[in-house]
ZAMARGU-4260 file (C-alpha; in steps of 0.2 Angstrom, whole numbers, plus 5000, padded with zeros to 4 digits):
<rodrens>
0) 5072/4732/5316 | 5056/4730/5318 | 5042/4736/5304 | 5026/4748/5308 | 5010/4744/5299
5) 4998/4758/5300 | 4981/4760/5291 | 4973/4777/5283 | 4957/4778/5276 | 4957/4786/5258
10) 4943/4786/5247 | 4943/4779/5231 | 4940/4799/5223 | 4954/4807/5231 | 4966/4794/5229
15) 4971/4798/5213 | 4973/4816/5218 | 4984/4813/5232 | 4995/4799/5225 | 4996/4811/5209
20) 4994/4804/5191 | 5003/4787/5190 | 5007/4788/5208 | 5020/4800/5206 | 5016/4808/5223
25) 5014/4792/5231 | 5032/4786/5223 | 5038/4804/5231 | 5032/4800/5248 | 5038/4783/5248
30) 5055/4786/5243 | 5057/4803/5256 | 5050/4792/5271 | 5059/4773/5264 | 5041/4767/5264
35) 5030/4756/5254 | 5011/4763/5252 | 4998/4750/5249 | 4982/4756/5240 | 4967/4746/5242
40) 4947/4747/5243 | 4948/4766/5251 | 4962/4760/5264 | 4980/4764/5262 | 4995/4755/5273
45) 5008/4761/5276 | 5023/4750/5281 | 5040/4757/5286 | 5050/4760/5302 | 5039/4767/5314
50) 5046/4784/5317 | 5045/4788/5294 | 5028/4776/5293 | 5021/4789/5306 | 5028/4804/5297
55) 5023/4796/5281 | 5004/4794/5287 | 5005/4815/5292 | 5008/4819/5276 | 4994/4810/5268
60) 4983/4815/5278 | 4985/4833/5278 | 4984/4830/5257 | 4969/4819/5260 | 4962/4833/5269
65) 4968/4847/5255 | 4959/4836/5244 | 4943/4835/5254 | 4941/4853/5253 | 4942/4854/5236
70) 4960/4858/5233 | 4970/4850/5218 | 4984/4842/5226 | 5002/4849/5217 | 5020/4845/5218
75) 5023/4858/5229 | 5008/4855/5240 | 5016/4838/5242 | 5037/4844/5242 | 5029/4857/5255
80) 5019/4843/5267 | 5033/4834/5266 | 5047/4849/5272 | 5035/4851/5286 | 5032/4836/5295
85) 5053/4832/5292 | 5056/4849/5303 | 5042/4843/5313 | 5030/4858/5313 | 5014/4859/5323
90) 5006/4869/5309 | 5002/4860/5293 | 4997/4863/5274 | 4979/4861/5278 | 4980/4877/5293
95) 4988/4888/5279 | 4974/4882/5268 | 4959/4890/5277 | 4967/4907/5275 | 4957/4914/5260
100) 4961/4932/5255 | 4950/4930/5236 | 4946/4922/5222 | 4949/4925/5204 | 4940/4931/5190
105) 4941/4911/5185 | 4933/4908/5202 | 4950/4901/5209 | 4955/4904/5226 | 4969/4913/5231
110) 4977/4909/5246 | 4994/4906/5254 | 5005/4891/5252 | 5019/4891/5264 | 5019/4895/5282
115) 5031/4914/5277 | 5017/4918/5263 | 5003/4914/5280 | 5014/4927/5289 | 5018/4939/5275
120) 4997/4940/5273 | 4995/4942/5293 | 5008/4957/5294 | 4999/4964/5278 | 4982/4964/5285
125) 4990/4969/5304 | 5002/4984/5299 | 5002/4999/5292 | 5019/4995/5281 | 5025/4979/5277
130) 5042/4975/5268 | 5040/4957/5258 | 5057/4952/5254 | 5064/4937/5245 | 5068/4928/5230
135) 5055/4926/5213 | 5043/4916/5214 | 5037/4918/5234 | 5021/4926/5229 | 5028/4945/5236
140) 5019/4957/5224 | 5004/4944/5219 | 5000/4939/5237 | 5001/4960/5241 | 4992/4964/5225
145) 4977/4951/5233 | 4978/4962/5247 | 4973/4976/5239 | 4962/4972/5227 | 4950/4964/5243
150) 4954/4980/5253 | 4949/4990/5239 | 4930/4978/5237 | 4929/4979/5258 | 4927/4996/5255
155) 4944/4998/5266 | 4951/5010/5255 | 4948/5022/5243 | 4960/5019/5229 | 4973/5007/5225
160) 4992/5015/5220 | 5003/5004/5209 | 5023/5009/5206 | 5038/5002/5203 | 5055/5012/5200
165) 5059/5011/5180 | 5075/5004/5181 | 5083/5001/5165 | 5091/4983/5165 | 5103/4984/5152
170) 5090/4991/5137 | 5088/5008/5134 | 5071/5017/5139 | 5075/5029/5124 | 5076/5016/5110
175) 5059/5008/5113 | 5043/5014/5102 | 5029/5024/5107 | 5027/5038/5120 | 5032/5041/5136
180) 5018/5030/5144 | 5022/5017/5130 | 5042/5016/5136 | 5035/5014/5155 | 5020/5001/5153
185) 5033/4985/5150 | 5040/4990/5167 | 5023/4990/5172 | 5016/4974/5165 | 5018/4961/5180
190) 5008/4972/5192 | 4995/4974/5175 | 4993/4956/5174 | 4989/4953/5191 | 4975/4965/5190
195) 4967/4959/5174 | 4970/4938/5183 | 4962/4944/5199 | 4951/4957/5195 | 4947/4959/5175
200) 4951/4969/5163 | 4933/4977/5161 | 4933/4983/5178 | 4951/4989/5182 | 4951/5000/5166
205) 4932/5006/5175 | 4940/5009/5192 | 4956/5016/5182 | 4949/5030/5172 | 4940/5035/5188
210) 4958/5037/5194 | 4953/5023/5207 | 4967/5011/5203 | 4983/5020/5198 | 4997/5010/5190
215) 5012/5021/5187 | 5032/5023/5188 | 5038/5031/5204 | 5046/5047/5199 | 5026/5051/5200
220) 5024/5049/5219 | 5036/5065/5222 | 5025/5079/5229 | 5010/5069/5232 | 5003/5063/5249
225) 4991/5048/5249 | 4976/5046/5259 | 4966/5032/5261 | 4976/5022/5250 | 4984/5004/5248
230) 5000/5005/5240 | 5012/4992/5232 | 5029/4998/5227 | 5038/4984/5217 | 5054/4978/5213
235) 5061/4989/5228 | 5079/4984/5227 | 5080/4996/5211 | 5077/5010/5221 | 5090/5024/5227
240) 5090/5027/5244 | 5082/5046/5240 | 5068/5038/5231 | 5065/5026/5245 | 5064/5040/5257
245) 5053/5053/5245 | 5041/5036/5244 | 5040/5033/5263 | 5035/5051/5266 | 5023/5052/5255
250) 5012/5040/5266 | 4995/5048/5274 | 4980/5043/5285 | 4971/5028/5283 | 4986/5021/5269
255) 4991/5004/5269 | 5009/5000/5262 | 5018/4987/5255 | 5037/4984/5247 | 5042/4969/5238
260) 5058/4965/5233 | 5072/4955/5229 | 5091/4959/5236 | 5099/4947/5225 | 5091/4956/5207
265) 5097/4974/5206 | 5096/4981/5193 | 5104/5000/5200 | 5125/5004/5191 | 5135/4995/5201
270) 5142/5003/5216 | 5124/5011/5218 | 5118/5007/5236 | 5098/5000/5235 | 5086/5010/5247
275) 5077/4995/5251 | 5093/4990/5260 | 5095/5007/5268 | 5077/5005/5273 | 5077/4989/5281
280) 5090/4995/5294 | 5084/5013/5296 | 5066/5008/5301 | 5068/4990/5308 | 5065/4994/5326
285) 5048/5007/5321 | 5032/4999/5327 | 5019/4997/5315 | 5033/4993/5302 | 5033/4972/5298
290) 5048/4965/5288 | 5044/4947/5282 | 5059/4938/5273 | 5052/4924/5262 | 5066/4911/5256
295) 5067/4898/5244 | 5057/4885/5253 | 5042/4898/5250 | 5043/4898/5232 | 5026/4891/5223
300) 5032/4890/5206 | 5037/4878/5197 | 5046/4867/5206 | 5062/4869/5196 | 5061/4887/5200
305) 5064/4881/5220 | 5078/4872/5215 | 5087/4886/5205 | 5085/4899/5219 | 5092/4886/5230
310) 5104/4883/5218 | 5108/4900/5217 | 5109/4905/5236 | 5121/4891/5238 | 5135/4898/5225
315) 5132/4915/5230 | 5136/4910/5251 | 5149/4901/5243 | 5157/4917/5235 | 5156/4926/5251
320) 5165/4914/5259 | 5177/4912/5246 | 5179/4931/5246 | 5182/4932/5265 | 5194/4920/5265
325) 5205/4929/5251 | 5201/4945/5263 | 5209/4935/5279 | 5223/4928/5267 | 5226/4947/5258
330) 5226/4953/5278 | 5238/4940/5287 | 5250/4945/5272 | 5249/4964/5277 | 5254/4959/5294
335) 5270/4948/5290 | 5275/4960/5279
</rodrens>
């Protein structure tokens, strides 16, 4: 078989940042492709079979071009480049890039990283209620709190609304110290740390004792209708399906909504049906309603955490599986019976 030989200019200062530190990237892409990378005086060669060199000499480039803009190349840019041009997607890492929503309080941007964070970001900023759904680590509620947060600067809205149901998982609400509003803050403190990462602390205690940004339980949305408002209602699959009802209808003019969750971690007594899942199917066909189902390959944690959501989707399609069969075996026993 026949070896390509294919040429790539890389510059000396983003060589190091797209081959990773002791070529750890480089070693990545070589091993994925069964190529050898040859770094030398800005020029990179690629040899390989032609087909895997090619693919190969996507995926640097797209990093090159991450790095030119001033991007620091991680193992998940790199796992992600890679997952892309293997399923041979027209859009690459470097398209999702230009899609800023804001930046930090640090002055880092924030941006999505996977082609299903790029559409849960365009539903958000095209629909009126957007369900995120998907495993930990997809970016659902930080992604959606981004959102808000530049809604709320734009002037789009008035006020942003914060809730989450507070589920108890496992501890009692009743045993912790403090006052009611000390019980409910740990339930709280995800959605809090976004806020302070994104937009300070200074300025959401401002904006909060003006009753601009509101960060509460969702017991406190019953009675209320919300105008003008962005609203995040996290953790979702710990909702019953009365609460998720009581929360849909509580939605005025001029709001915008998302639900974040996570089917796989409820927290609910067992044998309690989630209102997220009731919800998906009851308004699936509205218009002006997006559903966006993130999966593993969207996960921008650490790259163990991809694997262990993998890991864990894997066993749980094995159990149903498993359990169908013992269904089908329990059923063909009925029969000869």
């Amino acid at each position: 078989m026949s070896l390509a030989e294919l040429m790539i200019e890389l510059p000396a200062e983003h060589e190091k940042n797209v081959f990773g530190q002791f070529d750890v990237y480089a070693k990545k892409i070589e091993k994925c492709f069964h190529v050898t990378l040859i770094a030398r005086d800005g020029t990179t060669k690629i040899l390989g079979e032609p087909g895997n060199a090619e693919k190969a000499k996507r995926v640097i480039e797209q990093l090159a071009e991450l790095s030119k803009r001033g991007n620091t190349i991680t193992e998940q840019n790199v796992d992600y480049a890679i997952s892309l041009v293997y399923e041979d997607k027209e859009e690459g890492i470097v398209e999702i890039d230009k899609e800023l929503i804001c930046y930090t309080l640090q002055g880092k941007p924030i941006k999505p990283k996977t082609l299903g964070q790029k559409k849960y970001v365009d539903a958000i900023r095209n629909g009126m209620i957007t369900f995120g759904l998907g495993p930990a680590g997809t970016g659902k509620t930080y992604l959606a709190m981004a959102m808000a947060i530049t809604a709320f600067k734009n002037n789009e809205v008035s006020r942003i609304i914060l809730t989450r149901p507070a589920i108890e998982a496992g501890e009692k609400l009743g045993f912790l110290p403090g006052d009611l509003q000390s019980k409910i803050d740990p339930y709280l403190r995800p959605l809090y740390d976004a806020l302070y990462q994104i937009m300070g602390a200074e300025s959401f205690l401002k904006n909060s004792e003006k009753g601009l940004i509101e960060v509460a339980p969702l017991a406190y949305m019953r009675g209320r209708t919300l105008d003008n408002a962005f609203i995040i209602l996290d953790e979702a699959q710990n909702t019953t399906p009365a609460q998720m009802k009581m929360f849909l209808t509580r939605i005025g003019f001029g709001t915008k909504v998302v639900i974040t969750g996570d089917a796989t971690q409820k927290d609910l007594p067992q044998g309690t049906t989630s209102g997220l899942d009731v919800a998906i199917k009851v308004v699936k066909n509205i218009d002006d309603i997006n559903i966006c189902t993130l999966t593993s390959k969207d996960v921008v944690r650490h790259p163990l955490v991809q694997k262990i959501v993998k890991a864990y989707e894997e066993y749980e399609k094995k159990g149903i599986r498993g359990s169908e069969k013992g269904n089908n075996k329990a059923k063909d026993k009925r029969r000869r019976s």
